[in-house]
N, C-alpha and C positions, 0 to 999 in steps of 0.2 A: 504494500500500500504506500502509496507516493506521501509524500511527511505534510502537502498541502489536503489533502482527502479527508474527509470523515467518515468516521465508521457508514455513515448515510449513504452520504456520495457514493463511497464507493457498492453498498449495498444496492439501492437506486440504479446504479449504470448495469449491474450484473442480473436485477431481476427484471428489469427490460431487454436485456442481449438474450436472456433464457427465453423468455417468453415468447422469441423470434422463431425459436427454433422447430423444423414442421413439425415434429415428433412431438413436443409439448403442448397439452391441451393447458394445464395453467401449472402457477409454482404452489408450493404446499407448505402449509407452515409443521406440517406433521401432528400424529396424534393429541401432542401436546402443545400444541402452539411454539417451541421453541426453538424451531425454525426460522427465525423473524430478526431483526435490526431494528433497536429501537430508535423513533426518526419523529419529527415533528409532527406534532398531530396524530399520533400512533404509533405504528411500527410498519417495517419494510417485509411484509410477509413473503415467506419461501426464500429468505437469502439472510444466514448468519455471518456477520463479519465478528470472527472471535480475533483474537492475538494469536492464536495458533494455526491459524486459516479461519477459509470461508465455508461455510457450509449449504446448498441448494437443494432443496426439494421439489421433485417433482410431480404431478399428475400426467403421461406419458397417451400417447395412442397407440393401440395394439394395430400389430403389424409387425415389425423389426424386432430381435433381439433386443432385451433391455442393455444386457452388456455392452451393444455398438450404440443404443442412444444415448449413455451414462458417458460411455467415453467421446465421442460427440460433443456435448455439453463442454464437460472437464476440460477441452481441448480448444473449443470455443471460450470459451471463460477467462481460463487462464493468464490469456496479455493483459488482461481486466481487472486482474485479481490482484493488482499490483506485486505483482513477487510472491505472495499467497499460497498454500495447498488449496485447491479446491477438490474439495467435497461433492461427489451428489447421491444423492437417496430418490431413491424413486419409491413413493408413497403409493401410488396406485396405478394402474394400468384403468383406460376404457376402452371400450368397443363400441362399432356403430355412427360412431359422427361424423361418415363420409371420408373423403380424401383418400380413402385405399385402406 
């Protein structure tokens, strides 16, 4: 994480770059809500920015291997994460909402 960034920022830029991607239908805060970055006016759900890395959750569309959309993401992420482990969790898979 770049030393101008906030924990937000940088949560903010990462769970809009996720949300890009076709295989994600949305990001997940997880069972427990604690998938999130706390940010003005609430939190940054689906994108942890800890001190030890980042962490992303996802809700995924069934079709592909979770393993190629997890590393997909990770890989996508990464220049983003400023220097960061990224993390992703895939929370649930759906079927059915089109696009293959």
């Amino acid at each position: 994480m770049a030393d101008h960034d906030t924990r937000e920022e940088v949560a903010r830029r990462l769970a809009e770059a996720a949300s890009g991607f076709p295989d994600v239908v949305e990001l997940s805060a997880g069972s427990f809500g604690t998938i999130s970055t706390p940010a003005r006016g609430g939190v940054v759900r689906g994108v942890a920015v800890r001190q030890a890395g980042v962490e992303v959750g996802l809700v995924v569309r069934f079709g592909r291997p979770i393993p190629a959309i997890a590393e997909d993401v990770r890989y996508g992420l990464a220049p983003l994460a400023g220097g960061q482990p990224v993390h992703v969790f895939v929370e649930d898979v759906v079927a059915g909402l089109g696009g293959g």
